[in-house]
N, C-alpha and C positions, 0 to 999 in steps of 0.2 A: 541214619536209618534209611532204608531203601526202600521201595515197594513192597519187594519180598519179601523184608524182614517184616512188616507193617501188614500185611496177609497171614502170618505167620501168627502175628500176636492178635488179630481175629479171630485165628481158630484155635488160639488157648485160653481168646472168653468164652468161643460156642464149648469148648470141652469142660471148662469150669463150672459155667453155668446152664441152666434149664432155660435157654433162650427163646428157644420155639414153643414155649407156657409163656412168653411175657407180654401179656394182654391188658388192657385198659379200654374201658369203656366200648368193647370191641374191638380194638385195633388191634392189630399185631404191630409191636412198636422191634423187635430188632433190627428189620432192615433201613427203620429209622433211624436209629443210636448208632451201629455197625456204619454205616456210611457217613453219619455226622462225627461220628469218632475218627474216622479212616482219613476225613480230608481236614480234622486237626491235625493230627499227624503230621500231616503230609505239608500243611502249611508249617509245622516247625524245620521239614527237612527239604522244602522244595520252592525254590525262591517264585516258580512260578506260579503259588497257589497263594502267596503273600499278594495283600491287596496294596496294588500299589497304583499312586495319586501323581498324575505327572497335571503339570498348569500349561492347559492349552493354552495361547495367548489369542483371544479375542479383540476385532474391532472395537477403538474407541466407540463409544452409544456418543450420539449428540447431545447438545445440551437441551433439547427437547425432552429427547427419551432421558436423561438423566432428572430431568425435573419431573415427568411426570412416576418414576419411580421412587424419587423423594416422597411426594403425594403418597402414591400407592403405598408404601411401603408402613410411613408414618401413621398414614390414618388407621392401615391394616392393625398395626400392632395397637394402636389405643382402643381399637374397636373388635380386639380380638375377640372377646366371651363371645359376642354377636356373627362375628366371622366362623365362628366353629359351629354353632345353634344352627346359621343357616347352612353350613358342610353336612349336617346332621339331618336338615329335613330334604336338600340333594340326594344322601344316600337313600335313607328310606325310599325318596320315591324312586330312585333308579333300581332298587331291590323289587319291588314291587312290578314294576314296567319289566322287568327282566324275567320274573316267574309265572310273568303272566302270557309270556310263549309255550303255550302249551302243544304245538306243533312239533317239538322240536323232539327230532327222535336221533340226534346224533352232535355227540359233545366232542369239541375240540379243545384241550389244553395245549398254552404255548408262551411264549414269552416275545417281547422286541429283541433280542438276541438269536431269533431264528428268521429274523425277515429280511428284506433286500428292497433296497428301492428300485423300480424299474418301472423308467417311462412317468414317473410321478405318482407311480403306486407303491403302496408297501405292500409287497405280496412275505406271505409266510412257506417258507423256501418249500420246506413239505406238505402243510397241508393245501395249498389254493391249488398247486398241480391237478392232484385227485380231485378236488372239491369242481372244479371248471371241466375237469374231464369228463366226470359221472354227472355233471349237469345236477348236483345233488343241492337241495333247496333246503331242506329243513332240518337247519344244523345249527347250532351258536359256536362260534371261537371265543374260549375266554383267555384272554392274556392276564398270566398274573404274574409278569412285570412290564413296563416300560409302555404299558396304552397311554396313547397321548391324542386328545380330541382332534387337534391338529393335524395326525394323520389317514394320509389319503387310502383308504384300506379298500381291497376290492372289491367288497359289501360289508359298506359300513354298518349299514344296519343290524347285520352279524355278527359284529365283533363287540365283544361285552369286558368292562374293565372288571374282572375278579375281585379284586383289593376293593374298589368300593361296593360293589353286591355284598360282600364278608363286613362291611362295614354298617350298610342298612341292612342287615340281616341282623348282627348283635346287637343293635338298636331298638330293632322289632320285638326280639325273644328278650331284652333287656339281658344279656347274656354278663356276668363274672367274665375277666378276661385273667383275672388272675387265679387260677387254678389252682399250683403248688402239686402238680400232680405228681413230680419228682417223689415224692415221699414214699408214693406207693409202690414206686419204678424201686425204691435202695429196699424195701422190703422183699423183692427179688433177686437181692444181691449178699445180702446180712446172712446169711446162715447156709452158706457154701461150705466146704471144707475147699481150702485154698494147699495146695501144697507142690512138690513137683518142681519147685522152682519158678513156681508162676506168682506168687506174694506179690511181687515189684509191680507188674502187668496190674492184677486185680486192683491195687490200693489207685492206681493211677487210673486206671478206669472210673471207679467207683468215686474218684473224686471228680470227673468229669460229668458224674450223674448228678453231681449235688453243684452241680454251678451253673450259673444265671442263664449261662445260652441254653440247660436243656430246659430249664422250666418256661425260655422261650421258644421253644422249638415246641414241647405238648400241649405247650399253651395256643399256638396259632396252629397247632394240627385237629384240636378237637374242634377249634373254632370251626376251622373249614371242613373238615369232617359230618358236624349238624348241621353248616347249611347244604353239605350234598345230602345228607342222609334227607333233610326236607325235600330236597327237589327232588332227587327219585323218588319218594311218597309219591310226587302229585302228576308228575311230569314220564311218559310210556317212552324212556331213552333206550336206544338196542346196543349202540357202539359207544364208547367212549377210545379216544384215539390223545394221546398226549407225545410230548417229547422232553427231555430231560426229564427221567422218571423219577430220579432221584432230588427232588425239590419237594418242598413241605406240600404245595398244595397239591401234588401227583402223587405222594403218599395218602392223603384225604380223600380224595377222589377215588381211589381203588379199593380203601377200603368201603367207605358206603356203595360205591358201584357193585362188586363183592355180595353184600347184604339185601340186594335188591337181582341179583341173578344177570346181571349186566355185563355182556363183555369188554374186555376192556384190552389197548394194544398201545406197546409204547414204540415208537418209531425212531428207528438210529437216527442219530443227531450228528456220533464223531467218532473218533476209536472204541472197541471196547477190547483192551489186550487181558491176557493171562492177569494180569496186576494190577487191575481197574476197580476198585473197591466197592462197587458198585452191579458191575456185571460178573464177579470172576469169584470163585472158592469159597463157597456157604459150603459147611459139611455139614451144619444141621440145616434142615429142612422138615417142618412137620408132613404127614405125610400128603393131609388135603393144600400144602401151599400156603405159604403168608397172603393175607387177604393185601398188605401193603405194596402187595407187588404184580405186576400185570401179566395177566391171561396168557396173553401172545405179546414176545419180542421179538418186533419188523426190522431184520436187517438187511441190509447193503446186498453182503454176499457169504458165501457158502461161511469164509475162514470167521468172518465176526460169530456166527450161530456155535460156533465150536466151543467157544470161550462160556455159555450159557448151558451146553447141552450138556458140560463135563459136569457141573453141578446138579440140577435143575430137576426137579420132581416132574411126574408127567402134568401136574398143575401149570407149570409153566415152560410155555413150549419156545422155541426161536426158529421160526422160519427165516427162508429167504425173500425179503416182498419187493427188493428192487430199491433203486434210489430215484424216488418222487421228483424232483427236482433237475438233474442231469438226466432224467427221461424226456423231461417235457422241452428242455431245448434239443433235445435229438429230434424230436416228433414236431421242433419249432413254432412250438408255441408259446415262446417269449423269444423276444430278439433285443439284441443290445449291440451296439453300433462303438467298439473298442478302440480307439486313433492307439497305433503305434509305429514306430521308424520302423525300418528297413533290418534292424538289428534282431538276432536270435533272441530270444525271450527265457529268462530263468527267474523263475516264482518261487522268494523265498515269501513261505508260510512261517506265521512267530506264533509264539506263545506269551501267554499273559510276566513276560519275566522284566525283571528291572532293564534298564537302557542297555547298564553294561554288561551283564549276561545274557542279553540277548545278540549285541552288538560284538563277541570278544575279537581279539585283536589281529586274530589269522582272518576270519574271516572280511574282515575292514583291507587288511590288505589282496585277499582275494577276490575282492568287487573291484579294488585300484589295478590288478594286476588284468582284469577283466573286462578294461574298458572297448573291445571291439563287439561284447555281449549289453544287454540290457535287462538291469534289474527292475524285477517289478515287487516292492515289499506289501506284502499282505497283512493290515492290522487281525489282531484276534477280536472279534465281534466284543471283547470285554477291556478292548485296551483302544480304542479311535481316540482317546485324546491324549495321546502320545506320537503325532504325524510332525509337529515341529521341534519336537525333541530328537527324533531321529535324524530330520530334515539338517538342522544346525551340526549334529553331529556328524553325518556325512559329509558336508558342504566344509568343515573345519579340516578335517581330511582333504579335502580339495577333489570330491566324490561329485560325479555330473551323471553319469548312466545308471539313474535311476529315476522309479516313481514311486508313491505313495499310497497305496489303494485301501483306504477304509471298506472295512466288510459290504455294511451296508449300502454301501455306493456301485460297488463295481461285482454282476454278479460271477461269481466262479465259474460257470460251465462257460462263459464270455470268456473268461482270462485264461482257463487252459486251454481254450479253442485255438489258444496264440501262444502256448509254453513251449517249450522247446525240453526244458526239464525244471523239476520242482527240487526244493533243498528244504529241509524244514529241523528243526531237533527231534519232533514227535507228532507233528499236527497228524489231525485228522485228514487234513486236506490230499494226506497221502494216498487213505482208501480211492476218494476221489478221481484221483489224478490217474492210478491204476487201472479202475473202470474207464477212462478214458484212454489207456495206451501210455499215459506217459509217464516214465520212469521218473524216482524219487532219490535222492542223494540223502540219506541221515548222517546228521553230525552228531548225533547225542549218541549214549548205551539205551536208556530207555528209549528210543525210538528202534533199536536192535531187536530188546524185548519185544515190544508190540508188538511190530511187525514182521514176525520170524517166516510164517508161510510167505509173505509177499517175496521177501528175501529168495527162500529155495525157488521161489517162481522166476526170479530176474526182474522183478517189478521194482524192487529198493536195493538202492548200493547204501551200503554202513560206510561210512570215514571218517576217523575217529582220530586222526592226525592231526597237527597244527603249525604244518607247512603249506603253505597258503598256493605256494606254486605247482607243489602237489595234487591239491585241490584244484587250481584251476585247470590243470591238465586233465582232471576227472572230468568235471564237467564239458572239458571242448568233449573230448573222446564220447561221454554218451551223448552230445548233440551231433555227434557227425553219425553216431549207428543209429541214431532215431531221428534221422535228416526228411523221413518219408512227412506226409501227411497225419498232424497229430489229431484231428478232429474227430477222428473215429470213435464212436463208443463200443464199446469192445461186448458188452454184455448186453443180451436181449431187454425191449422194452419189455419189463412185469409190472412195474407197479398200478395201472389200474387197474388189470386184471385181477390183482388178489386184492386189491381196496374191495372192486363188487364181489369177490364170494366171501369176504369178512361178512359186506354187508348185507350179505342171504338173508 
């Protein structure tokens, strides 16, 4: 089953069912179900959406730190009740400490999968740009994955762990965490008339509503759903600005923002193609908009807004607001200091896929056949502990012209400062690379998809072949036509300019 075909069977639940009526407790829950539905799927037909565990191999610990982990660990587990009691009077009070900024007239949602280390900061790729540009003070970022006290954030005092505010908040309101709220979602599904050939589709849906991940999925969206609906009670927020919209707490957040007259803006992260199940082909849409879904979608450039605008009620708009991030080092206001030889530079960008689909066997030979060039492999912000998996596999090959570049380590608009050209099956890092000048090699068909206007533009070559000498002759030939000066950003600096009229 393919994208298309998986967009396809979306829009013969929206035709079956009265989707834009599926409400609970206020919510509009389809573009919840519809998107969690769309990347089961897609995890049974697309190896890259398969979560996959590779064993980084870490330094022996001493026999110091081995002993005091023994300790740690031992005492931990006998004194568990008391270990969690005190977890428990932690959150509370960090619930409390945290609602008691009442300043704060502009919320940030985000995760550790959007940051970058630089210089011993963790900056959040999108939002610190604007946030240090507009000099803007009273704001909170909540990360709701990957906060770690540990790190060094560019105002720590700003950045708020999510996960446990929802934690001392259910504690507070003594909140039920187990809802069953499923029951009420199949009572919206039981007295359809099914027919047309669509039977197969519905049964298999409808058995997706009755199983354990959705009543964990409404179960942690109403959670976080009352505690935004409490803080907008108390708390005069104007903007709410998030990324990856399509995450539990980015559903929550839009709608209680929604309920309180609050705008709200979700900011491109990475692709959004024709096939994106997330951005691409709602045919139903109620007319005032799903409260689940944001105000304003802030994209990149003109071709991502397309993919929104073919759907999209006038409730939800997609402008163009610029890329935050490859603005601020054209305008150099981050710098990173990149060592590389004297060799042409080609950025392959990966996807979250197993070793061997990631690595197939033309393109192995096409990095050996390529040794006068220098590869630079780009982990996916969701795969860094996969760097000596790859490393042993090259190096077994008898592969030397390459490096290794975890996301978080090495920033982008640094690494294509120095590409020569990008190859990727489908990344986002294409849009990027484009806004910067430099042309993209696709290996994959879905990366054809996505990227079809970049294509008519001359920004993406498709190669779809698995002659490796083929390929490398591609690659010399677009680094000899694009020999000039890649550093150039090709599209005007916008993004703080529409950050300050968002925040009029």
């Amino acid at each position: 089953m393919n994208r298309e075909e998986i967009i396809e069977i979306l829009h013969r639940l929206e035709e079956i069912y009265e989707v834009d009526k599926w409400n609970i407790n206020g919510i509009d829950l389809w573009p919840v179900i519809r998107i969690s539905y769309a990347f089961k799927l897609l995890s049974q037909n697309e190896t890259c959406y398969i979560n996959n565990k590779y064993n980084e191999k870490s330094k022996n610990p001493s026999l110091i730190t081995k002993t005091i982990r023994y300790f740690y660990y031992g005492v931990r587990n006998k004194l568990h009740r008391i270990a969690l009691y005190i977890e428990d009077i932690w959150a509370r009070r960090y619930y409390r400490m945290t609602i008691s900024n009442f300043d704060t007239k502009y919320i940030f949602l985000g995760a550790h999968s959007h940051r970058v280390m630089l210089n011993g900061t963790v900056y959040n790729r999108f939002f610190d740009p604007l946030i240090e540009q507009s000099k803007l003070n009273n704001y909170l970022v909540f990360e709701y994955d990957g906060y770690n006290t540990k790190n060094r954030y560019p105002a720590k005092e700003k950045v708020v762990d999510l996960n446990k505010v929802i934690k001392g908040h259910n504690l507070e309101r003594n909140l039920i965490t187990e809802l069953n709220r499923w029951e009420q979602l199949l009572d919206f599904t039981k007295d359809q008339v099914v027919d047309n050939g669509y039977s197969e589709v519905a049964n298999e849906f409808v058995s997706y509503i009755k199983s354990p991940n959705t009543v964990r999925i409404l179960n942690l969206l109403l959670s976080q759903y009352l505690f935004w609906n409490k803080y907008f009670d108390t708390h005069k927020v104007k903007v709410v600005y998030t990324l990856c919209y399509y995450s539990i707490p980015n559903f929550a957040i839009y709608a209680a923002a929604k309920a309180h007259n609050i705008k709200t803006i979700e900011v491109q992260h990475g692709p959004q193609s024709k096939y994106h199940p997330a951005f691409a082909a709602y045919s139903k849409v109620p007319p005032m908009g799903y409260n689940t879904l944001p105000d304003v979608f802030w994209c990149w450039d003109q071709e991502s807004t397309i993919v929104i605008k073919d759907w999209n009620s006038s409730r939800h708009q997609a402008i163009v607001g610029g890329h935050p991030w490859l603005e601020a080092w054209r305008l150099g206001l981050f710098k990173f200091k990149l060592e590389t030889n004297c060799k042409p530079i080609i950025l392959y960008a990966l996807q979250t896929f197993p070793l061997e689909d990631a690595f197939p066997g033309f393109l192995i030979r096409t990095i050996k056949e390529t040794e006068d060039l220098h590869w630079i492999i780009r982990l996916h912000p969701r795969m860094n502990n996969i760097s000596l998996d790859i490393k042993e596999l090259l190096e077994v090959n008898k592969i030397s012209n390459f490096d290794i570049h975890k996301s978080d380590l090495y920033p982008l608009p640094a690494v294509l400062s120095k590409t020569a050209v990008n190859v990727t099956f489908f990344s986002g890092v294409t849009i990027e690379a484009a806004l910067m000048g430099i042309k993209t090699i696709v290996i994959d068909e879905r990366g054809i998809s996505f990227f079809t206007n970049l294509i008519n533009q001359g920004d993406v070559i498709p190669f779809l072949s698995n002659d490796h000498i083929e390929f490398a002759n591609l690659i010399r030939s677009v680094i000899s036509e694009n020999c000039q000066d890649t550093t150039g950003y090709i599209h005007p600096c916008m993004s703080i300019k529409t950050f300050m009229e968002i925040n009029e």
